[in-house]
PDBQT receptor file of N, H, CA, C and O in Angstrom, charges set to zero:
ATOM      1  N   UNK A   1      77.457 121.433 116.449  1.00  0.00    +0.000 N 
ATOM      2  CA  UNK A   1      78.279 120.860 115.399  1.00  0.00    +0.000 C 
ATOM      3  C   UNK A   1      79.284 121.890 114.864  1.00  0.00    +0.000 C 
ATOM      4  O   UNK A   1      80.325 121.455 114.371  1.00  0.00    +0.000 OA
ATOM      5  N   UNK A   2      79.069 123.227 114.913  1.00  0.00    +0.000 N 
ATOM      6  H   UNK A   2      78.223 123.581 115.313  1.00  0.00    +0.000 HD
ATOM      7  CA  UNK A   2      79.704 124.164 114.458  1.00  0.00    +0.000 C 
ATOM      8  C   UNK A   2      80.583 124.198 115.243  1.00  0.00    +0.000 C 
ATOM      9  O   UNK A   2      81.712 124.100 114.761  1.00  0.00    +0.000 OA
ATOM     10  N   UNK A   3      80.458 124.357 116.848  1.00  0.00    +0.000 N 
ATOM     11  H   UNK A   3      79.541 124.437 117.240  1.00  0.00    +0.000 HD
ATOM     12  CA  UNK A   3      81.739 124.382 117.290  1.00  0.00    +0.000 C 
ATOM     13  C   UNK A   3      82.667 123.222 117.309  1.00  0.00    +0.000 C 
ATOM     14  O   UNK A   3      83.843 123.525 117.510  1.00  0.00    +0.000 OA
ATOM     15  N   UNK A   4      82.412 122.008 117.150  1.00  0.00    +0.000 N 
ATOM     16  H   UNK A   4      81.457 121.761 116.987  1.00  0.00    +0.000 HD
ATOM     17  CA  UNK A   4      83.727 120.633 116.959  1.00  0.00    +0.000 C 
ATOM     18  C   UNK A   4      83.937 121.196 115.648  1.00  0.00    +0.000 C 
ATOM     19  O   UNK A   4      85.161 121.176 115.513  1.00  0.00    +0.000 OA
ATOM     20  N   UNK A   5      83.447 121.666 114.653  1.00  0.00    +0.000 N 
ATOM     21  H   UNK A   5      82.453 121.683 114.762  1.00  0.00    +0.000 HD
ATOM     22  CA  UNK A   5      84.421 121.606 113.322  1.00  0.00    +0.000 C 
ATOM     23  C   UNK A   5      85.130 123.043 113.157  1.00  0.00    +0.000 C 
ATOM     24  O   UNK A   5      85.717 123.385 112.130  1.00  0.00    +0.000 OA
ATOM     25  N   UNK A   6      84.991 123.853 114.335  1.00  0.00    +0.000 N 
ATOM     26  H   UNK A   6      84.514 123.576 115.169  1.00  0.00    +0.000 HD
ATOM     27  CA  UNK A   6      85.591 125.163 114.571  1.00  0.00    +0.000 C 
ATOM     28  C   UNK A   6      87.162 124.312 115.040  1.00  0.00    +0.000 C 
ATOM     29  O   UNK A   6      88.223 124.107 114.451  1.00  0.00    +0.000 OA
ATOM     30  N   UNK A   7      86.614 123.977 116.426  1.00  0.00    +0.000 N 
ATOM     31  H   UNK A   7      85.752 124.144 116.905  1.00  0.00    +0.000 HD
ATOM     32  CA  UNK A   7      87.587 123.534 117.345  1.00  0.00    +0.000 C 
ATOM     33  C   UNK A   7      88.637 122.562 116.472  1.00  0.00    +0.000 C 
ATOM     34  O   UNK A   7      89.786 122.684 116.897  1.00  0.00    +0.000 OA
ATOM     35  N   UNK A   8      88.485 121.406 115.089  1.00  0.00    +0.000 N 
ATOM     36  H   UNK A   8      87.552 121.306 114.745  1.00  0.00    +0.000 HD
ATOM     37  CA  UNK A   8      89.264 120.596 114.775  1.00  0.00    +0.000 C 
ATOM     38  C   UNK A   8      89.853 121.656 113.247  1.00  0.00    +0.000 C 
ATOM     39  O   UNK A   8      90.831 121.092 112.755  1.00  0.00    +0.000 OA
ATOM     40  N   UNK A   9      89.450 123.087 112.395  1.00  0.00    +0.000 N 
ATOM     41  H   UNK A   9      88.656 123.545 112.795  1.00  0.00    +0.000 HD
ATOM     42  CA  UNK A   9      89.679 123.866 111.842  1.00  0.00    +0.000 C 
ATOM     43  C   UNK A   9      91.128 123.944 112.534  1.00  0.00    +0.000 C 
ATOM     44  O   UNK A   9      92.181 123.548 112.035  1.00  0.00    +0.000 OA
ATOM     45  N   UNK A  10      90.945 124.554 113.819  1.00  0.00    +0.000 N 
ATOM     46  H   UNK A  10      90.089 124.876 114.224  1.00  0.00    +0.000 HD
ATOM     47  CA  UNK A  10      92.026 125.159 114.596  1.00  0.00    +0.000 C 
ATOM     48  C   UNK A  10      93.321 124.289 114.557  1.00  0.00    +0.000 C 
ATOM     49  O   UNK A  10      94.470 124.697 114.386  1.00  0.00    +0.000 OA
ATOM     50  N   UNK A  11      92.968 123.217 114.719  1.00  0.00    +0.000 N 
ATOM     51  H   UNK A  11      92.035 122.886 114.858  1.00  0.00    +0.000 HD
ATOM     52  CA  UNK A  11      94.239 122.139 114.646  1.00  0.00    +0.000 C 
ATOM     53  C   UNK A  11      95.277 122.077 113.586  1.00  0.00    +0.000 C 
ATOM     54  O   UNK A  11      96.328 121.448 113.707  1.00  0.00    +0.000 OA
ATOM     55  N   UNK A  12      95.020 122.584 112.813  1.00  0.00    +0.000 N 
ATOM     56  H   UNK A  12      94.167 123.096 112.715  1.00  0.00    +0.000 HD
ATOM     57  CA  UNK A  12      95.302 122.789 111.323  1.00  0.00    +0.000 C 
ATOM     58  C   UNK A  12      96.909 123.247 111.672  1.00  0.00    +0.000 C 
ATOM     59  O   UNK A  12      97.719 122.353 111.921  1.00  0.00    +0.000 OA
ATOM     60  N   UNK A  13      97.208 124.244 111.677  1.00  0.00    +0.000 N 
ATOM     61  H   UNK A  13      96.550 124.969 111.475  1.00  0.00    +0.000 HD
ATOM     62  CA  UNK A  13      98.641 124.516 112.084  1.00  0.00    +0.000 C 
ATOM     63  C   UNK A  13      99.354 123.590 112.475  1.00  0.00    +0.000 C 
ATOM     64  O   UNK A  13     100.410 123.358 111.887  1.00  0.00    +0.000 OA
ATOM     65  N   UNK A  14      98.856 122.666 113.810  1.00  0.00    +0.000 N 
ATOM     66  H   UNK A  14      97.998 122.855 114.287  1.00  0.00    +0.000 HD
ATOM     67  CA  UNK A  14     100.107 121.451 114.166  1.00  0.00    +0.000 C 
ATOM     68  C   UNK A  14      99.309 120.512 113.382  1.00  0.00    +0.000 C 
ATOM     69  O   UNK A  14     100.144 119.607 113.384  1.00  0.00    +0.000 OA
ATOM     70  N   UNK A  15      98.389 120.060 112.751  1.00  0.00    +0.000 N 
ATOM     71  H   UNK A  15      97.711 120.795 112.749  1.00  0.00    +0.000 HD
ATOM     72  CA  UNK A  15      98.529 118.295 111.956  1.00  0.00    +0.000 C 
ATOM     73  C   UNK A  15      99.489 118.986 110.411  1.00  0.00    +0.000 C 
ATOM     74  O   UNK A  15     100.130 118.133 109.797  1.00  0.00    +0.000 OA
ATOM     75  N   UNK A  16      99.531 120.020 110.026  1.00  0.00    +0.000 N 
ATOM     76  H   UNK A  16      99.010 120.712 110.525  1.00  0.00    +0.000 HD
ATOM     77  CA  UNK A  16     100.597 120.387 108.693  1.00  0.00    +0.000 C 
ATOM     78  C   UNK A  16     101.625 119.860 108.643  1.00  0.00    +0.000 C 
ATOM     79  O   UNK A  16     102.136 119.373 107.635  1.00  0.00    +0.000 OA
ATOM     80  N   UNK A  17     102.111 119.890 109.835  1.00  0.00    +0.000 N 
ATOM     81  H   UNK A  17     101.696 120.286 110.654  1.00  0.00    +0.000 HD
ATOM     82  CA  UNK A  17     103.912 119.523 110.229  1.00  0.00    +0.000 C 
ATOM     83  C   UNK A  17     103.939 118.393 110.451  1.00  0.00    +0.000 C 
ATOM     84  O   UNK A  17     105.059 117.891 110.357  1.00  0.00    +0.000 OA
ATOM     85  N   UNK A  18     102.822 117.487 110.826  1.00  0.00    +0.000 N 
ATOM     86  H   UNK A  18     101.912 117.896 110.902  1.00  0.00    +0.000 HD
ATOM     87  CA  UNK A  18     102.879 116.119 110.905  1.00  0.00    +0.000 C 
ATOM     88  C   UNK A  18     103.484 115.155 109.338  1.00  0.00    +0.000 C 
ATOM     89  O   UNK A  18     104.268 114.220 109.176  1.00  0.00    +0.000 OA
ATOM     90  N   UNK A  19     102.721 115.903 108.518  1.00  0.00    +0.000 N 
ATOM     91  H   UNK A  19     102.085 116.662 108.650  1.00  0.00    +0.000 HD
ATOM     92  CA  UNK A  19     103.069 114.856 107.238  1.00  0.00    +0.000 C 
ATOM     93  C   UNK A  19     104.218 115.538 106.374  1.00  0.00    +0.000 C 
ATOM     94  O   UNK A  19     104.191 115.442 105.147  1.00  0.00    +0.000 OA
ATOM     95  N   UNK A  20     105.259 116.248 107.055  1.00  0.00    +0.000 N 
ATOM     96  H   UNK A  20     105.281 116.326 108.052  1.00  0.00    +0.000 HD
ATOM     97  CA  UNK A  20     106.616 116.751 107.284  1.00  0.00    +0.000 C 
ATOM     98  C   UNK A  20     107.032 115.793 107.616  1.00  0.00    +0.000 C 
ATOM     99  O   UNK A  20     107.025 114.717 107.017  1.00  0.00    +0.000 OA
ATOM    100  N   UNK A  21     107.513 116.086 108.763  1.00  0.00    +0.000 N 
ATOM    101  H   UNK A  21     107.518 116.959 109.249  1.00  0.00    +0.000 HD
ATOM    102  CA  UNK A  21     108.129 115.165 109.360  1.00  0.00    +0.000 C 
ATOM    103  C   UNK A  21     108.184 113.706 108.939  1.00  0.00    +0.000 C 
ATOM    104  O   UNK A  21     109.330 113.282 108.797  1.00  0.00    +0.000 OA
ATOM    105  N   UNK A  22     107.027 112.693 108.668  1.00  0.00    +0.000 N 
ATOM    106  H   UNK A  22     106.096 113.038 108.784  1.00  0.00    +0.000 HD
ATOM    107  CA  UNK A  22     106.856 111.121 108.041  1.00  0.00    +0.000 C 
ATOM    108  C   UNK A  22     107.896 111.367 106.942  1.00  0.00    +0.000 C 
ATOM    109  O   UNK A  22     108.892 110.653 107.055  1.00  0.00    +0.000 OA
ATOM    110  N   UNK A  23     107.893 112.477 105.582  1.00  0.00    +0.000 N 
ATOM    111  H   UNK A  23     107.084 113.058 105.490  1.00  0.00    +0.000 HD
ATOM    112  CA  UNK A  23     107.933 112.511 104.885  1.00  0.00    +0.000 C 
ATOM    113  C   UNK A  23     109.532 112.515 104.978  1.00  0.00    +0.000 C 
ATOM    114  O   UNK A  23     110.188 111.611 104.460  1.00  0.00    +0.000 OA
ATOM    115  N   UNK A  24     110.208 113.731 105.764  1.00  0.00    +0.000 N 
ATOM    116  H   UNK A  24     109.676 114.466 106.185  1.00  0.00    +0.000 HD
ATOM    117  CA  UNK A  24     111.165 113.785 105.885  1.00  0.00    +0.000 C 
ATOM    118  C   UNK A  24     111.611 112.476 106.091  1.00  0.00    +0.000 C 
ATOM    119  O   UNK A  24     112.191 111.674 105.359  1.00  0.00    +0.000 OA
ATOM    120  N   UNK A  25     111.193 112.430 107.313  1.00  0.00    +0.000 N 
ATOM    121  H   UNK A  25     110.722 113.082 107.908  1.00  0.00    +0.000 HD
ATOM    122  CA  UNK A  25     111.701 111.169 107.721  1.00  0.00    +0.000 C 
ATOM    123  C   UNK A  25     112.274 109.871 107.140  1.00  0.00    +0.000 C 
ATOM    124  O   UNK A  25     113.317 109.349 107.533  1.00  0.00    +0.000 OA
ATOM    125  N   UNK A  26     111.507 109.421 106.193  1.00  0.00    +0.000 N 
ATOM    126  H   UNK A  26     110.660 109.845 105.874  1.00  0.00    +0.000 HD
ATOM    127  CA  UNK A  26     111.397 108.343 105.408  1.00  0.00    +0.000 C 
ATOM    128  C   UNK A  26     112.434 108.935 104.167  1.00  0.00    +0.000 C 
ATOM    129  O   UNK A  26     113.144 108.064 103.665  1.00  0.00    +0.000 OA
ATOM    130  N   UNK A  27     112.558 110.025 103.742  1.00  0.00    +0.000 N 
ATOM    131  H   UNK A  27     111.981 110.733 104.149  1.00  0.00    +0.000 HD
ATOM    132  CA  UNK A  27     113.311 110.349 102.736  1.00  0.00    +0.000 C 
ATOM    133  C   UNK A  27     114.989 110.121 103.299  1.00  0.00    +0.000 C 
ATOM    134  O   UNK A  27     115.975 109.785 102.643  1.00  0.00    +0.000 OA
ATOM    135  N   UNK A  28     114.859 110.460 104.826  1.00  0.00    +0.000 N 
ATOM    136  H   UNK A  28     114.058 110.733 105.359  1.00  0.00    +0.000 HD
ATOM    137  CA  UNK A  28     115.727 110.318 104.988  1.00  0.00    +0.000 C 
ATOM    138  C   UNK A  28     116.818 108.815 105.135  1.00  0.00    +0.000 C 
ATOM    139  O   UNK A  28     118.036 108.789 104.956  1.00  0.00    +0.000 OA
ATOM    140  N   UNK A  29     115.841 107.567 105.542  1.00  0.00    +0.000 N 
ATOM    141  H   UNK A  29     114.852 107.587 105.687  1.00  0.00    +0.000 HD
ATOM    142  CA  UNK A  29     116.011 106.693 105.962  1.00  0.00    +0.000 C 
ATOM    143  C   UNK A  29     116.593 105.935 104.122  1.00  0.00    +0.000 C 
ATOM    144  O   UNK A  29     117.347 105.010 103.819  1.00  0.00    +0.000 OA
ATOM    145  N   UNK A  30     115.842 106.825 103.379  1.00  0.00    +0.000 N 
ATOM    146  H   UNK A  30     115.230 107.577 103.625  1.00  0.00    +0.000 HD
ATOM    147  CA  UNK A  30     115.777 105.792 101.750  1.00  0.00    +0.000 C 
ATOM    148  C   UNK A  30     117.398 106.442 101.270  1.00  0.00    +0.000 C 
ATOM    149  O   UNK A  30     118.084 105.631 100.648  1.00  0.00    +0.000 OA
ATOM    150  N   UNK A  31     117.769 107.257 101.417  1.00  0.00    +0.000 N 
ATOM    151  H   UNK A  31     117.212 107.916 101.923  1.00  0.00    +0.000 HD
ATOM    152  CA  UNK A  31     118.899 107.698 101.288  1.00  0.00    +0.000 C 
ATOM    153  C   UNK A  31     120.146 107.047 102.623  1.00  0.00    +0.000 C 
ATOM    154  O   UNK A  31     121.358 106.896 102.465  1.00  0.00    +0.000 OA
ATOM    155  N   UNK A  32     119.687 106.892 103.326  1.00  0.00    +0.000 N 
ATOM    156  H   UNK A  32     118.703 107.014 103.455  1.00  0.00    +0.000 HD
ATOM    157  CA  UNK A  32     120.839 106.371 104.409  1.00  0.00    +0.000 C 
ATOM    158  C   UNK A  32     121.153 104.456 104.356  1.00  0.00    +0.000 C 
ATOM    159  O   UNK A  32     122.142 103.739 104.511  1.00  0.00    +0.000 OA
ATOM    160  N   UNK A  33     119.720 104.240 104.057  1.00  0.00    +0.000 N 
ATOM    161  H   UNK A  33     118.916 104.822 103.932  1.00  0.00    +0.000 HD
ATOM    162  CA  UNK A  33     119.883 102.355 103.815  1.00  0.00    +0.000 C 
ATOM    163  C   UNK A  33     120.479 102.152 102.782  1.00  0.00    +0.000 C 
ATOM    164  O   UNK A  33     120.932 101.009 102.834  1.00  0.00    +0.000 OA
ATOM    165  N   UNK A  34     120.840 102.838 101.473  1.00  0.00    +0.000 N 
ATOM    166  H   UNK A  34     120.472 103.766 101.431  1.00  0.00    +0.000 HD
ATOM    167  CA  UNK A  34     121.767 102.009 100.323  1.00  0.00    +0.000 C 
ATOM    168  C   UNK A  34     120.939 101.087 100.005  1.00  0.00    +0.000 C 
ATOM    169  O   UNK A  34     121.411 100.076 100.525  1.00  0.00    +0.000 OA
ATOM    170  N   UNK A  35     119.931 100.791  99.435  1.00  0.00    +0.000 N 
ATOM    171  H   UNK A  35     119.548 101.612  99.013  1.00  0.00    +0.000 HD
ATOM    172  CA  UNK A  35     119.536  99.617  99.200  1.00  0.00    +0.000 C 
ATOM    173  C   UNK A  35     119.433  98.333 100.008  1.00  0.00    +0.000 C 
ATOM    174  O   UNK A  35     119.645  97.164  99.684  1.00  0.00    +0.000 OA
ATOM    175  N   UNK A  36     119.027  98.917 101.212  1.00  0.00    +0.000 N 
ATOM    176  H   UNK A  36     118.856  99.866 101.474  1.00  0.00    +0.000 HD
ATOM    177  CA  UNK A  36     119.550  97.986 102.278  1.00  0.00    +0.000 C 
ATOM    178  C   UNK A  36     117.542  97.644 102.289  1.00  0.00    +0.000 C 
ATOM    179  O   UNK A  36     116.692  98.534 102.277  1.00  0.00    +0.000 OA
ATOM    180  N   UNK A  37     117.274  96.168 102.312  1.00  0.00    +0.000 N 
ATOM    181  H   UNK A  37     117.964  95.445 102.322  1.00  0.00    +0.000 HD
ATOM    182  CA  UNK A  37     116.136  95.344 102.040  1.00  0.00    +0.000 C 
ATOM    183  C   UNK A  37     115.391  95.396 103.612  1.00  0.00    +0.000 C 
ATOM    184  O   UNK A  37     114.246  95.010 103.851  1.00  0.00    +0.000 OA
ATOM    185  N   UNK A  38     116.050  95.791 104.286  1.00  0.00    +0.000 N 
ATOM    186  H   UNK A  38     116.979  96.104 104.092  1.00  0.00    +0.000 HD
ATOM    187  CA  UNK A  38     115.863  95.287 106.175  1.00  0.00    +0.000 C 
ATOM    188  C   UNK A  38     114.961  96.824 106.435  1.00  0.00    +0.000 C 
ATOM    189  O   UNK A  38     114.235  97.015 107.411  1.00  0.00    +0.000 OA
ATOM    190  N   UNK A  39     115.199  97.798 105.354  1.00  0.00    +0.000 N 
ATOM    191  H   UNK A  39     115.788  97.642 104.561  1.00  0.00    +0.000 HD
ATOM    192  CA  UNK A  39     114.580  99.088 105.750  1.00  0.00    +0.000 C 
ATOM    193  C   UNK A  39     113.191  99.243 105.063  1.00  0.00    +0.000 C 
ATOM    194  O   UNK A  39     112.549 100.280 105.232  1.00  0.00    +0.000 OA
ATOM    195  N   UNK A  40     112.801  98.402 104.423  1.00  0.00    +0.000 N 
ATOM    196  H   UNK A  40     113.322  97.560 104.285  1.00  0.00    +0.000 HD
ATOM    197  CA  UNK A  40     111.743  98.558 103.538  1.00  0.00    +0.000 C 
ATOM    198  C   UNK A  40     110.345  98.642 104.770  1.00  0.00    +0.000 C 
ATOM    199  O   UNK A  40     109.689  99.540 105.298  1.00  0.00    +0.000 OA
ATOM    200  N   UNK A  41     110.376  97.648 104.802  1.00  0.00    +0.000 N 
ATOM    201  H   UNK A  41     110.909  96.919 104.374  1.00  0.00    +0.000 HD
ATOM    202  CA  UNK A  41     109.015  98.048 105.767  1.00  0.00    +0.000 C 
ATOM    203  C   UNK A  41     108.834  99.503 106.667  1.00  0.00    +0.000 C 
ATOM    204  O   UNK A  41     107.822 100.188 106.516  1.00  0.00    +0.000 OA
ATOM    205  N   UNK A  42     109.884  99.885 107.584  1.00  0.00    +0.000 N 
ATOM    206  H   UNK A  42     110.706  99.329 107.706  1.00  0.00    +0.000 HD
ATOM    207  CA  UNK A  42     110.056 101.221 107.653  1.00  0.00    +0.000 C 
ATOM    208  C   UNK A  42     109.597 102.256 106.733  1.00  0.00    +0.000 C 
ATOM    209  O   UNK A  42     108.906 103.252 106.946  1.00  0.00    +0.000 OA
ATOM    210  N   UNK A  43     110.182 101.761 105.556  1.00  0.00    +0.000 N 
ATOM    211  H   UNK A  43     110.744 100.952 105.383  1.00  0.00    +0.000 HD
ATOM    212  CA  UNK A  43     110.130 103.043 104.697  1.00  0.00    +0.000 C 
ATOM    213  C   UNK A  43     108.679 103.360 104.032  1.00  0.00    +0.000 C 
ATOM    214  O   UNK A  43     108.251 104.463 103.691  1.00  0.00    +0.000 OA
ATOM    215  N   UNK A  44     107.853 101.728 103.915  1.00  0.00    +0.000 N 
ATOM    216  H   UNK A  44     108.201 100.832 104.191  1.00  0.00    +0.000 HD
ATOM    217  CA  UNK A  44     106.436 101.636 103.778  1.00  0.00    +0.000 C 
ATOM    218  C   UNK A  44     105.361 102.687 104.695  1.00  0.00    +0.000 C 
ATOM    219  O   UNK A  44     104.596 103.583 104.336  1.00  0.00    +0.000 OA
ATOM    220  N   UNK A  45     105.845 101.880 106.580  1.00  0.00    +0.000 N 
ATOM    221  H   UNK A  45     106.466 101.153 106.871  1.00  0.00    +0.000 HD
ATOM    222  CA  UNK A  45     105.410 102.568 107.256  1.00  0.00    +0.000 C 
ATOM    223  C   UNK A  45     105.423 104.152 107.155  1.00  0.00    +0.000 C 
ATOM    224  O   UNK A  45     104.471 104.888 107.414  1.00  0.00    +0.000 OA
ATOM    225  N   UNK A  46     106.789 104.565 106.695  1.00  0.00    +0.000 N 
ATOM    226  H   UNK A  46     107.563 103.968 106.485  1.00  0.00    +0.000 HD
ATOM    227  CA  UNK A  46     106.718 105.851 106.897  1.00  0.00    +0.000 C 
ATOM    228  C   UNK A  46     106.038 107.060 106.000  1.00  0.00    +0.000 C 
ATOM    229  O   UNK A  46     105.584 108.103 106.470  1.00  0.00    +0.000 OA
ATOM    230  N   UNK A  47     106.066 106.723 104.726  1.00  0.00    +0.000 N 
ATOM    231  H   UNK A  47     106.436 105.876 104.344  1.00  0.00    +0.000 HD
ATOM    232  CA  UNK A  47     105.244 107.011 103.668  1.00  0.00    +0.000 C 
ATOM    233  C   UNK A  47     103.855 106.952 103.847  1.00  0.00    +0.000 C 
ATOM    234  O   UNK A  47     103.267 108.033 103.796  1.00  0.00    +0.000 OA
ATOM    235  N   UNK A  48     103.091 105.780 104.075  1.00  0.00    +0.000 N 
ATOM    236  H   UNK A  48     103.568 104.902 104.116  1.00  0.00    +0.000 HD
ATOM    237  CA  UNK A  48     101.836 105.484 104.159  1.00  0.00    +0.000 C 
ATOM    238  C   UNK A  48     101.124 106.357 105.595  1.00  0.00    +0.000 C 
ATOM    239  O   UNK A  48      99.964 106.768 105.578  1.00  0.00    +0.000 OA
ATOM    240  N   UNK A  49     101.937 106.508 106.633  1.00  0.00    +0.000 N 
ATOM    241  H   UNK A  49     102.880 106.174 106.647  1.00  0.00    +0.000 HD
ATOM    242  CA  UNK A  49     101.757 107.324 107.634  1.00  0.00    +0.000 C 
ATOM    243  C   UNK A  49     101.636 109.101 107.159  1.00  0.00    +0.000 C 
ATOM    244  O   UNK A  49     100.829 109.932 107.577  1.00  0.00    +0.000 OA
ATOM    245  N   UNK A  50     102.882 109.296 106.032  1.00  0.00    +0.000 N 
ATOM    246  H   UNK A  50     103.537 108.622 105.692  1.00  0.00    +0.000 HD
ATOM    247  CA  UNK A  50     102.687 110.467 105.519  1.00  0.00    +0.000 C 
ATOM    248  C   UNK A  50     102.121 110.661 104.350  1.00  0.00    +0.000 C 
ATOM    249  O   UNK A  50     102.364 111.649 103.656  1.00  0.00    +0.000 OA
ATOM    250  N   UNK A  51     101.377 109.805 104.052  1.00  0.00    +0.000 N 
ATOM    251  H   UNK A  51     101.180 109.003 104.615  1.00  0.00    +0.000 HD
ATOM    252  CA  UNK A  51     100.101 110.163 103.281  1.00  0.00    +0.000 C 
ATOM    253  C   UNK A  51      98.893 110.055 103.618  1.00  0.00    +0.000 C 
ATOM    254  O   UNK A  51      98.080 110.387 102.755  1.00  0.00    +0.000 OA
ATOM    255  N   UNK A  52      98.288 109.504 105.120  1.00  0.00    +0.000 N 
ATOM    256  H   UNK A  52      98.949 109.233 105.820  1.00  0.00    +0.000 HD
ATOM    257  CA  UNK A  52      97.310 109.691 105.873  1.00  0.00    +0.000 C 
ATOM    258  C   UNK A  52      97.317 111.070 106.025  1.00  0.00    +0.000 C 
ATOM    259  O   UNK A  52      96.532 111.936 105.638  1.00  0.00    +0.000 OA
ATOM    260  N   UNK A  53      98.526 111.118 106.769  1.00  0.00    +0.000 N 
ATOM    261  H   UNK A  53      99.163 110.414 107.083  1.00  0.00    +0.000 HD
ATOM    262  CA  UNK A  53      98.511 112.647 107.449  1.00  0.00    +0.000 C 
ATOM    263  C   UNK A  53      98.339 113.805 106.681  1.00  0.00    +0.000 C 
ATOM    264  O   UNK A  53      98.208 114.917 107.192  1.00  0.00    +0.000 OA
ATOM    265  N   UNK A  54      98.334 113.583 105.407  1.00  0.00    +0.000 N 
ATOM    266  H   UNK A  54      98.440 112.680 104.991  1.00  0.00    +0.000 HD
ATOM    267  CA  UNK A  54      98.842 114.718 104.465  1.00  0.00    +0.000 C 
ATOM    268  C   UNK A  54      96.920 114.926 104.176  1.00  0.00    +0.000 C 
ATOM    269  O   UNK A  54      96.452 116.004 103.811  1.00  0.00    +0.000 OA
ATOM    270  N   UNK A  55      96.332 114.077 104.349  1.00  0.00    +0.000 N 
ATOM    271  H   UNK A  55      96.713 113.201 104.645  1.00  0.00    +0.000 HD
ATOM    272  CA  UNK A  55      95.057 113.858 103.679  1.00  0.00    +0.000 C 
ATOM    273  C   UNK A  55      94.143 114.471 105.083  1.00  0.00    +0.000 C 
ATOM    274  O   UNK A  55      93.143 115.162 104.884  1.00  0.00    +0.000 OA
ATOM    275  N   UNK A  56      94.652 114.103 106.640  1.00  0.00    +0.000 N 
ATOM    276  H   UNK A  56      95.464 113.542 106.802  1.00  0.00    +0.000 HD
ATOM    277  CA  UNK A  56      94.047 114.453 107.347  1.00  0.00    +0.000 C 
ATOM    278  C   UNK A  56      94.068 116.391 107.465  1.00  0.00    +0.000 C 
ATOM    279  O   UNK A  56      93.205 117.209 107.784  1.00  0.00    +0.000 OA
ATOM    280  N   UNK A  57      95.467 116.508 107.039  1.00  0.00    +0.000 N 
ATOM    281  H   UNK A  57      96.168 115.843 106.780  1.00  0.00    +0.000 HD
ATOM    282  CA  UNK A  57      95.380 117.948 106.986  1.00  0.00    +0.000 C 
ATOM    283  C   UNK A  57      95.196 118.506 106.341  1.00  0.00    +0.000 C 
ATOM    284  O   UNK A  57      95.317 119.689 106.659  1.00  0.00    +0.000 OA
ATOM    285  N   UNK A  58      94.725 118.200 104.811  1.00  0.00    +0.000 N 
ATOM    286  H   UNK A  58      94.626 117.239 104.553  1.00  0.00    +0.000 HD
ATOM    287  CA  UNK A  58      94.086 119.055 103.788  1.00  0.00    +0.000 C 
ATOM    288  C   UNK A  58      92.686 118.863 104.279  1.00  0.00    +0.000 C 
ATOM    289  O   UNK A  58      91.991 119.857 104.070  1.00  0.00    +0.000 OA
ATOM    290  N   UNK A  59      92.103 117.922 104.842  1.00  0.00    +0.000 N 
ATOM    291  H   UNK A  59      92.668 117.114 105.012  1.00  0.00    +0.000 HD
ATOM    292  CA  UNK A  59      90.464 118.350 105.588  1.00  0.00    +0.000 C 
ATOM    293  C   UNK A  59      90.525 119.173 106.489  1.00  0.00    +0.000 C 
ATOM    294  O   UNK A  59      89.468 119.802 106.518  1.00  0.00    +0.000 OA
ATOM    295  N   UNK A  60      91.545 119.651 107.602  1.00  0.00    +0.000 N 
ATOM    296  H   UNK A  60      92.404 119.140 107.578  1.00  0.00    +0.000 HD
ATOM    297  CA  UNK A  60      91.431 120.313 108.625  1.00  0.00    +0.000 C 
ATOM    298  C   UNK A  60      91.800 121.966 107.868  1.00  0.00    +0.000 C 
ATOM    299  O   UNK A  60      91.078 122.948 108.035  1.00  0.00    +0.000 OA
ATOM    300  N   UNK A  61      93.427 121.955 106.805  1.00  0.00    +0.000 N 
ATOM    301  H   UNK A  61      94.014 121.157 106.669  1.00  0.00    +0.000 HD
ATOM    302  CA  UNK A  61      92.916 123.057 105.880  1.00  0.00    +0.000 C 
ATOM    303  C   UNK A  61      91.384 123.286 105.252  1.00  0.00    +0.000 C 
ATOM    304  O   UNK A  61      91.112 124.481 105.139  1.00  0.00    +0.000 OA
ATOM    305  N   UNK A  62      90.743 122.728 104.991  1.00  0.00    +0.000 N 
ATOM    306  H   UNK A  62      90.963 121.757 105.083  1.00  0.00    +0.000 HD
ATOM    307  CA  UNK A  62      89.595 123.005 104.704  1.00  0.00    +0.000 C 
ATOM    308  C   UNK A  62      88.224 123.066 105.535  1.00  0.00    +0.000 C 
ATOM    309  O   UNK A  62      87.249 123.725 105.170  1.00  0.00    +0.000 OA
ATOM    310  N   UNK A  63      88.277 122.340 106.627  1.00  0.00    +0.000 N 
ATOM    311  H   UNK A  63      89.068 121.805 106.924  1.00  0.00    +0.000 HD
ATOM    312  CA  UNK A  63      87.403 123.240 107.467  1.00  0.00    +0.000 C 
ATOM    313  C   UNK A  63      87.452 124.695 108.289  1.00  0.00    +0.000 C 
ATOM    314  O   UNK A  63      86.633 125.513 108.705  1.00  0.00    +0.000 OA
ATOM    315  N   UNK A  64      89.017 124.514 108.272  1.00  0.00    +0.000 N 
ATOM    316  H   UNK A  64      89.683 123.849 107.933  1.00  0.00    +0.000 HD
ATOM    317  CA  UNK A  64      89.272 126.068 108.586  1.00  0.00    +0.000 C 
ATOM    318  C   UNK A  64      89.237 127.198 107.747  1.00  0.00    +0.000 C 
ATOM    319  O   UNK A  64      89.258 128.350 108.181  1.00  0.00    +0.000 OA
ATOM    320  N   UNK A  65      89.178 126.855 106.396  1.00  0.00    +0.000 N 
ATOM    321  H   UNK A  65      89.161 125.920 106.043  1.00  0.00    +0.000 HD
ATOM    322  CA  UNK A  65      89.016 128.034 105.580  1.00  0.00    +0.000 C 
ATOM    323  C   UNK A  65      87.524 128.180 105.830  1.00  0.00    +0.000 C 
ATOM    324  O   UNK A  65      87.125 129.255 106.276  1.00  0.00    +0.000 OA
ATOM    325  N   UNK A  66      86.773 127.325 105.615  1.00  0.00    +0.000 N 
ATOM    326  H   UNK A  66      87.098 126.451 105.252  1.00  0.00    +0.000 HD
ATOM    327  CA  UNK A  66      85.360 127.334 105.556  1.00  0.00    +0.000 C 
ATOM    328  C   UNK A  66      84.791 127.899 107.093  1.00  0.00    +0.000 C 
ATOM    329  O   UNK A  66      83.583 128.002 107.304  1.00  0.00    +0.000 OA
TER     330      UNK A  66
């Protein structure tokens, strides 16, 4: 058991940049639609994706400190 929560610790570096990127992403899209109604779901998706991710990598920060 020690080594899978070694091995998913390690991951930590690339899932960080994951909930970057959503984040960016979506910031970027809310600024480019103008109030445009056709982008919303996008912009749902993209948020809710970068707040999984943000949650998956504060556990992987934390098994790696540990």
């Amino acid at each position: 058991m020690e080594v899978m929560l070694d091995l998913i610790g390690r991951f930590h570096p690339l899932v960080v940049h994951l909930p970057i990127g959503f984040l960016v992403l979506g910031t970027m899209m809310l600024f480019y639609s103008r109030n445009d109604r056709s982008a919303l779901p996008l912009l749902r998706f993209s948020f809710f994706w970068g707040s999984i991710s943000t949650l998956f990598a504060l556990l992987t920060g934390l098994i790696q400190y540990q």
